[in-house]
C-alpha positions as CSV (number, residue, x, y, z in Angstrom):
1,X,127.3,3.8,-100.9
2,X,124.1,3.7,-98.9
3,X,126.1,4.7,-95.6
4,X,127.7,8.0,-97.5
5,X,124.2,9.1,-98.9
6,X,123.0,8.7,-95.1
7,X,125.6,10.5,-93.5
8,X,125.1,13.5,-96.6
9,X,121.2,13.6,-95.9
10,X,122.1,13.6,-92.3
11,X,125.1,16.5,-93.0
12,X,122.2,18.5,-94.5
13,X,119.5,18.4,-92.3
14,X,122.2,19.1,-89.2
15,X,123.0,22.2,-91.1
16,X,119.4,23.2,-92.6
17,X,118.2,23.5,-88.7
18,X,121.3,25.0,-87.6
19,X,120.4,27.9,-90.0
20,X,116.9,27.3,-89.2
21,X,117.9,28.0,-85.6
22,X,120.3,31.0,-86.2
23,X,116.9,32.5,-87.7
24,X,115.1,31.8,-84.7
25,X,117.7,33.7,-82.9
26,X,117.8,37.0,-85.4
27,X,113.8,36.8,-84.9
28,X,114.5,36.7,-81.0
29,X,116.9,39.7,-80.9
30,X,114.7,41.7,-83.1
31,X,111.9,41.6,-81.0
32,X,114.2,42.6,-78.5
33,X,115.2,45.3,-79.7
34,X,111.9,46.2,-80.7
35,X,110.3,45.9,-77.8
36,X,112.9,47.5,-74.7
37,X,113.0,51.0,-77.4
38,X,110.4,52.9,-75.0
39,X,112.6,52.4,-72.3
40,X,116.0,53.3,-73.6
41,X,116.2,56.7,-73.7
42,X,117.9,57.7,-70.6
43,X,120.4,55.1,-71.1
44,X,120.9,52.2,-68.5
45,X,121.0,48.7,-68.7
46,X,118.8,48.5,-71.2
47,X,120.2,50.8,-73.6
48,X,124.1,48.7,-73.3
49,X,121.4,45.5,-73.6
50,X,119.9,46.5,-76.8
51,X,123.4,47.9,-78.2
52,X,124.7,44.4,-77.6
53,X,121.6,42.8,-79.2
54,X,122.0,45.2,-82.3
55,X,125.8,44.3,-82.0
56,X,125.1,40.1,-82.2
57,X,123.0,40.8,-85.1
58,X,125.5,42.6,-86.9
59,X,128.0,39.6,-86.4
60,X,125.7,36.9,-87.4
61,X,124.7,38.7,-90.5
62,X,128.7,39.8,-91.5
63,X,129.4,35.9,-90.4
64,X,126.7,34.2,-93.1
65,X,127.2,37.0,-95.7
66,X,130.6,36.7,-96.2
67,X,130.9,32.5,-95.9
68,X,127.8,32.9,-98.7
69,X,129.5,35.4,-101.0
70,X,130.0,33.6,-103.6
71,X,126.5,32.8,-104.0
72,X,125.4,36.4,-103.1
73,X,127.6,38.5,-105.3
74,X,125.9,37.2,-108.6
75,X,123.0,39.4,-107.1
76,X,123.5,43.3,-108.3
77,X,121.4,44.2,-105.6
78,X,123.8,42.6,-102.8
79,X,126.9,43.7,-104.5
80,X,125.7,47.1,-104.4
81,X,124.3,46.9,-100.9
82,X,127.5,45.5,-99.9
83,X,129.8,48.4,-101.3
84,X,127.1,50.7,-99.3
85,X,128.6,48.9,-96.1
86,X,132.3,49.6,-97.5
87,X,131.7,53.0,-97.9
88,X,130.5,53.4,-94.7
89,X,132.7,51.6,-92.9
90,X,136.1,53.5,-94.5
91,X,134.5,56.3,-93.4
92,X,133.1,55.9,-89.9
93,X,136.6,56.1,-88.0
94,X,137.0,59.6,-89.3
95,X,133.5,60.9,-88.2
96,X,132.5,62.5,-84.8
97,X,130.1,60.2,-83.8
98,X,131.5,56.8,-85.3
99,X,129.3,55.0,-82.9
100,X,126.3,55.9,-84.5
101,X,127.5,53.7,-87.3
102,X,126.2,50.7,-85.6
103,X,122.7,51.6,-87.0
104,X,123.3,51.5,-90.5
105,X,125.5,47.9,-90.2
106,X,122.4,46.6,-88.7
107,X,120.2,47.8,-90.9
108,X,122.1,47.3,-94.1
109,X,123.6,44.0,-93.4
110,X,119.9,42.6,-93.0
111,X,119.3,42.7,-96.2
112,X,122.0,39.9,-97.7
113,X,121.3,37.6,-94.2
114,X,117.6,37.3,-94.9
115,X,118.1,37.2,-99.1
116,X,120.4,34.1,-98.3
117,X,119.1,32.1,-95.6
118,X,115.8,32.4,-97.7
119,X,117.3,31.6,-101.1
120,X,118.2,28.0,-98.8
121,X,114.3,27.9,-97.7
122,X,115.5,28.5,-94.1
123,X,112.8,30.9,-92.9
124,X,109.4,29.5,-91.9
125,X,106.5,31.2,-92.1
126,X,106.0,30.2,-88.6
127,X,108.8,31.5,-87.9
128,X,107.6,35.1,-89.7
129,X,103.9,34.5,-88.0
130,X,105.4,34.3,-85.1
131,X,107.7,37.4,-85.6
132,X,104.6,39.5,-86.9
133,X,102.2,39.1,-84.5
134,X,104.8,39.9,-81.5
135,X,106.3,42.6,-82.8
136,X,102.6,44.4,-83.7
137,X,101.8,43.6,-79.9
138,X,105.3,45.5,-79.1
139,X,105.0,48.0,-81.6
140,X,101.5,48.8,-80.8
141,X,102.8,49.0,-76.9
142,X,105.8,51.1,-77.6
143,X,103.4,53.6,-79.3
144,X,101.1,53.9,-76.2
145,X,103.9,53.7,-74.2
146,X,105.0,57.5,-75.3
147,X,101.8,58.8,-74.5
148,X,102.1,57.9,-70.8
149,X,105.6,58.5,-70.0
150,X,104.8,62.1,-71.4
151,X,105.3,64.2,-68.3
152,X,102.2,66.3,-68.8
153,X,100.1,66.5,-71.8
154,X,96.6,67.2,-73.4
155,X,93.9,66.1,-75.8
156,X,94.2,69.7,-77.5
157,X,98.0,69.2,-77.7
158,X,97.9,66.0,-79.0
159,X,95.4,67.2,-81.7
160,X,97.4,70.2,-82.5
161,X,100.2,67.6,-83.6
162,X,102.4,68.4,-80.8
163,X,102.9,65.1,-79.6
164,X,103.7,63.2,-83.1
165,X,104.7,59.9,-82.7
166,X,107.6,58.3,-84.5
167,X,106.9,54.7,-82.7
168,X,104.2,54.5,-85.3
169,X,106.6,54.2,-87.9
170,X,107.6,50.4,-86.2
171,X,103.8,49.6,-87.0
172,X,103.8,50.4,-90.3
173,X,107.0,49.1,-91.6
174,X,105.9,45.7,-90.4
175,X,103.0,46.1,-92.1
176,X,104.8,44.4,-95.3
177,X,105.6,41.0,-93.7
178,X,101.7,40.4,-94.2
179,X,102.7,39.8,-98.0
180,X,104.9,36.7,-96.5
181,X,102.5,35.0,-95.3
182,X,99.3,33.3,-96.8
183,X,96.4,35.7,-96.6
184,X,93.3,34.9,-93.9
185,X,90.9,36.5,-92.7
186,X,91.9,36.6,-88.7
187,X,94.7,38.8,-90.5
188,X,92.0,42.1,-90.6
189,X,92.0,42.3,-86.6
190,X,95.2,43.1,-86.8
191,X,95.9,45.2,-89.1
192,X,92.5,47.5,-88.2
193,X,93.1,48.2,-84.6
194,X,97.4,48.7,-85.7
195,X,96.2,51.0,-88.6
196,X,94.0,53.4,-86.3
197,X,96.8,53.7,-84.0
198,X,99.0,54.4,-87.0
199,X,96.6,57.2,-87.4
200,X,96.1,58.0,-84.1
201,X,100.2,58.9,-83.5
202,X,99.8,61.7,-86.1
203,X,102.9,60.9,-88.3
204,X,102.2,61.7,-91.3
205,X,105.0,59.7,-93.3
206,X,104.0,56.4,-91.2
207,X,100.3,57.7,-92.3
208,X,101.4,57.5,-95.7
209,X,103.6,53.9,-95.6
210,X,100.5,52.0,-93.5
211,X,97.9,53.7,-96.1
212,X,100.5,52.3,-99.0
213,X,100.2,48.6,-97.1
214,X,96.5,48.7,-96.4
215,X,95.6,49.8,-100.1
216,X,97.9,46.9,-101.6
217,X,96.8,44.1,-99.1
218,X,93.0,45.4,-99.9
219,X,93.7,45.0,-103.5
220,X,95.6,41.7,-103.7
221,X,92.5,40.3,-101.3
222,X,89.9,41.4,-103.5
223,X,91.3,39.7,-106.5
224,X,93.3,36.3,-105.5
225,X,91.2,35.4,-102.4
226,X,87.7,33.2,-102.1
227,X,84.4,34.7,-102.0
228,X,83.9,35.0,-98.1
229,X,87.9,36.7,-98.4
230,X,86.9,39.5,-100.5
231,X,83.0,40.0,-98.9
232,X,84.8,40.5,-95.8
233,X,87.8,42.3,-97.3
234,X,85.3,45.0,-98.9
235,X,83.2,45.2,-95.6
236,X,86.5,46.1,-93.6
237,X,87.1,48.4,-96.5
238,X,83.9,50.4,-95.6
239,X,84.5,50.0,-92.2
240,X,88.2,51.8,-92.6
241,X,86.6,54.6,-95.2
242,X,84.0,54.9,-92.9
243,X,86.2,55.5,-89.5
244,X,88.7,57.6,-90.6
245,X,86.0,59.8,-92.7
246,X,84.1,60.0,-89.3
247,X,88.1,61.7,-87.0
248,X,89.5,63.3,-90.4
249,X,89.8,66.8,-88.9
250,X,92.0,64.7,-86.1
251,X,93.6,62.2,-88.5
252,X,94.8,64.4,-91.2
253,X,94.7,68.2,-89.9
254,X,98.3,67.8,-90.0
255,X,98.1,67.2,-93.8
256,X,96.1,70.5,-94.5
257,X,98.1,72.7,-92.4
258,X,100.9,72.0,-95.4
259,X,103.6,72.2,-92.8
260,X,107.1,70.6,-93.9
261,X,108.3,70.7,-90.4
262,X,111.2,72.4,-92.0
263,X,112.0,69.8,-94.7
264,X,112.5,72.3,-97.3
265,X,114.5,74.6,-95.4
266,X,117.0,71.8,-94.0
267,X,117.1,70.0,-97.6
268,X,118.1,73.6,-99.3
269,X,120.1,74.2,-96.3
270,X,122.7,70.6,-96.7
271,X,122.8,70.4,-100.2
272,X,123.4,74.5,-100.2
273,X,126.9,73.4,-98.0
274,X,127.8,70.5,-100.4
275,X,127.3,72.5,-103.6
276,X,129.6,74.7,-101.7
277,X,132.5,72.3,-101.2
278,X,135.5,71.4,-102.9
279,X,135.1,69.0,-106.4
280,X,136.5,66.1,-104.1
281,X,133.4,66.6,-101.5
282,X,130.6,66.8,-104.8
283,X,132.0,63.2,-105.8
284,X,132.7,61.8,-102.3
285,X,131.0,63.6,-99.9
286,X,131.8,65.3,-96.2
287,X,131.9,61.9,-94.3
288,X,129.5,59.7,-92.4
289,X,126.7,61.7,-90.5
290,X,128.3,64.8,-91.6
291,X,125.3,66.7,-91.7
292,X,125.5,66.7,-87.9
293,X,128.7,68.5,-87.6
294,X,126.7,71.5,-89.1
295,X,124.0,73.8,-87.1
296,X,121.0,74.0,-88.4
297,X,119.3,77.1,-86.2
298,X,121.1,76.3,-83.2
299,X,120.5,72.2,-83.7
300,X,122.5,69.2,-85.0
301,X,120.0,66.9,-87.2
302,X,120.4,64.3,-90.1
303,X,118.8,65.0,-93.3
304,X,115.5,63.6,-92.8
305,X,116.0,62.2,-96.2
306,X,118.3,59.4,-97.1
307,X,119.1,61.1,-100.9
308,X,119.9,64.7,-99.1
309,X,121.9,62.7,-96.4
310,X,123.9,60.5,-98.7
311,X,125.0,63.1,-100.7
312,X,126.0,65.5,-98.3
313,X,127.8,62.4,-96.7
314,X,129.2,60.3,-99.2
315,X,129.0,63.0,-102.6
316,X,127.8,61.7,-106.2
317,X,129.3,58.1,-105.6
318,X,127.5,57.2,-102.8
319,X,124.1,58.3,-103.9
320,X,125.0,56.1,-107.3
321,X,125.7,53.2,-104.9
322,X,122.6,53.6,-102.9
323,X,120.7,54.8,-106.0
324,X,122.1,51.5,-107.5
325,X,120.2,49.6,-104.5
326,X,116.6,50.7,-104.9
327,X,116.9,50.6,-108.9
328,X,118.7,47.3,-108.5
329,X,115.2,45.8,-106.3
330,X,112.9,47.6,-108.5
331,X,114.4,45.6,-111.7
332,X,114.3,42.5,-109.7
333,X,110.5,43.1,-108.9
334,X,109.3,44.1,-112.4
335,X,110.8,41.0,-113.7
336,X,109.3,38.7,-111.8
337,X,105.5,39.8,-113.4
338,X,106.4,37.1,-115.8
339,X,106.6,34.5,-113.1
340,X,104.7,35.7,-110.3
341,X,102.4,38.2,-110.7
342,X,102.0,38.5,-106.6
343,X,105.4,38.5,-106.2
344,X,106.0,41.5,-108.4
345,X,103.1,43.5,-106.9
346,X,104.6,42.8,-103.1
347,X,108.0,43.6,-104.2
348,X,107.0,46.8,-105.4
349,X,104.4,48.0,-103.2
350,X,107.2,47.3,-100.1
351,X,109.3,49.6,-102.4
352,X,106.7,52.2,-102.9
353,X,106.4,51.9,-99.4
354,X,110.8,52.0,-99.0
355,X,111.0,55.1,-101.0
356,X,108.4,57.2,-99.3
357,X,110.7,56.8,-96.3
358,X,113.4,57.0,-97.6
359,X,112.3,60.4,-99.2
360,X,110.9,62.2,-96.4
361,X,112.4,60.4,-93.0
362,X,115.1,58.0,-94.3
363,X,115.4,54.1,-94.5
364,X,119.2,53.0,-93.6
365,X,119.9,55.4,-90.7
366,X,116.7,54.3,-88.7
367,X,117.0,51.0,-87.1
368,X,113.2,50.4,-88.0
369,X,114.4,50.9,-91.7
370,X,116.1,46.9,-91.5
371,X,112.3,46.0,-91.2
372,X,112.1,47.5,-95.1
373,X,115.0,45.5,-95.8
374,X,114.5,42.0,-94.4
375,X,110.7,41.7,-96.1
376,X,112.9,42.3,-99.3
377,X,115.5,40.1,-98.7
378,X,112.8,36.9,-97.9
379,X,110.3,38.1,-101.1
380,X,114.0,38.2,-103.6
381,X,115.4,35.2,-101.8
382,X,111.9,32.8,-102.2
383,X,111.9,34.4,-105.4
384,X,115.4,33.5,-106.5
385,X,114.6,30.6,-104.9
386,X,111.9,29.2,-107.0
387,X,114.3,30.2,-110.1
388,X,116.8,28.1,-109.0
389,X,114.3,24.8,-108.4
390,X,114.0,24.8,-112.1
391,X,116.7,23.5,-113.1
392,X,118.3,26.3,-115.1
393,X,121.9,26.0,-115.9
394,X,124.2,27.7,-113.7
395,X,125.3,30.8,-115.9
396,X,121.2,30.8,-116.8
397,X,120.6,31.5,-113.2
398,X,123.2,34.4,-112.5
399,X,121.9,36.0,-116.0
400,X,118.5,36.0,-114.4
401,X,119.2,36.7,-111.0
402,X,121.4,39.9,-112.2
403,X,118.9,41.4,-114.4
């Protein structure tokens, strides 16, 4: 009896750091992937590198999600999130770009990896630490990075928002992983200098997503930290106000000027050419990436809006499916006020953050949206988690879980 209980604890821990290891790995080719972006975009090695990286992912999270289903499914949110990946996947070999699909898979599939192999307590926060405080160091370095490998440029271009820079984005969506991760104060050096240079790069929604972050963080240190935690949290407070009160006109000029870069006019313009379809393409849309089949004043562009984008792709029953998603997380956050006050608040501040983006840029066609995705799926998972260490019975558990 003794040997079998051995060789089940031993059967366990092979597999715990297995998974523990596979995480490693995802952590690895993230960075990756993170870091080579600046120097992609002529193509080259790098470019079939990072493919392949984004590829691997993909596998390993299809692998894990589908030997875990019947765990997962119980969660609304994954069903959902996995119909998403149906819909998208019936209709990719019937669109003109079908590569660009991969995007979407990796982002997407994120989600149920990391909600599993968290619900198992296989990601460290060494592990996220680690993860973090690289990827702000490439981040940070891929947003510098466009400024020199501009061919010719100047500070009065650059001010007149000429030069915007969408590598800020990578900054500010891994803002959110700081709510993984106990709070201390070393954290501020990091997020002050990455914060100016989220300013700095002019993008407004990155602006608006970091500003999100920074105002949650400052709130949840001010009220659950020690003393010295909230002095110092209220000094870098001042210190913020202070800075950007002191470059405003250069920070936010692009905020008075009220200019949509032509949001209103594209939005109007795809859901003009939906409503004009047949009833078949109201309820299931034109096909994946549609919207670039069209010319939009002599260009092809996505929607710069997931909701615009989904519909015009995928018609009423894909934006219920994606819909379903966020409203699916949003449930999931509000309910765990009764059990974790902090969990709630970083759930839903993440999704504040989610919905911004995917309002005014998008979330599941930018790879930098999985970042969105797999601070979710650790917060749910650890959440779920924590339900499941206390004993509930089994139908118990799906009934919360589901809610």
């Amino acid at each position: 009896m003794s040997n079998l209980l051995e060789k089940n604890a031993n059967d366990i821990l092979a597999n715990k750091n297995k998974s523990t290891a596979m995480v490693s790995l995802i952590f690895f080719l993230l960075l990756f992937i993170i870091g080579v972006s600046p120097y992609i975009e002529n193509g080259g090695p790098l470019r079939m590198a990072q493919a392949c990286a984004k590829g691997i992912c993909i596998i390993i999270y299809l692998y894990e999600t589908i030997k875990r289903l019947p765990i997962l499914w119980p969660q609304k949110v994954v069903r959902c999130n996995l119909l998403f990946v149906l819909v998208i996947l019936l209709s990719t070999p019937f669109a003109t770009n079908p590569q660009l699909a991969l995007a979407p898979l990796y982002v997407l599939l994120s989600f149920p990896f990391f909600y599993s192999v968290s619900l198992d307590g296989k990601v460290s926060n060494r592990q996220i630490v680690f993860f973090l405080l690289i990827g702000l160091v490439l981040a940070s370095n891929n947003t510098i990075q466009y400024y020199y490998m501009l061919d010719s440029y100047s500070l009065e271009e650059i001010y007149e928002g000429n030069f915007t820079n969408n590598s800020s984005y990578t900054i500010a969506l891994l803002f959110p992983f700081f709510f993984l991760i106990k709070r201390r104060l070393l954290h501020w050096l990091l997020v002050i200098p990455a914060f100016l240079l989220v300013l700095v790069a002019q993008k407004r929604g990155a602006i608006l997503c970091a500003s999100i972050f920074l105002l949650s963080y400052l709130y949840i240190s001010l009220r659950r930290s020690k003393t010295i935690t909230r002095f110092i949290s209220l000094l870098v407070a001042i210190l913020l106000i202070y800075l950007v009160y002191s470059g405003s006109t250069f920070f936010f000029h692009r905020f008075v000027e009220g200019n949509t870069s032509g949001r209103n006019e594209m939005y109007s313009f795809y859901l003009s050419n939906w409503m004009d379809g047949s009833f078949l393409r109201l309820l299931f849309g034109n096909g994946f990436y549609a919207t670039m089949d069209l010319s939009f004043y002599g260009y092809h562009l996505y929607a710069h809006s997931d909701f615009v984008e989904v519909i015009y792709d995928f018609g009423l029953l894909g934006l219920y499916i994606y819909c379903s998603i966020i409203i699916s997380i949003l449930r999931f956050g509000f309910r765990q006020r009764k059990r974790s006050r902090d969990v709630s608040f970083f759930i839903l501040s993440t999704m504040l953050i989610f919905i911004l983006k995917a309002s005014i840029s998008g979330v599941y066609l930018d790879v930098g949206g999985n970042l969105l995705f797999i601070t979710l799926g650790i917060l749910m998972g650890r959440s779920s988690s924590h339900l499941k260490s206390l004993s509930y019975p089994t139908r118990q558990n799906e009934r919360i879980n589901t809610r």
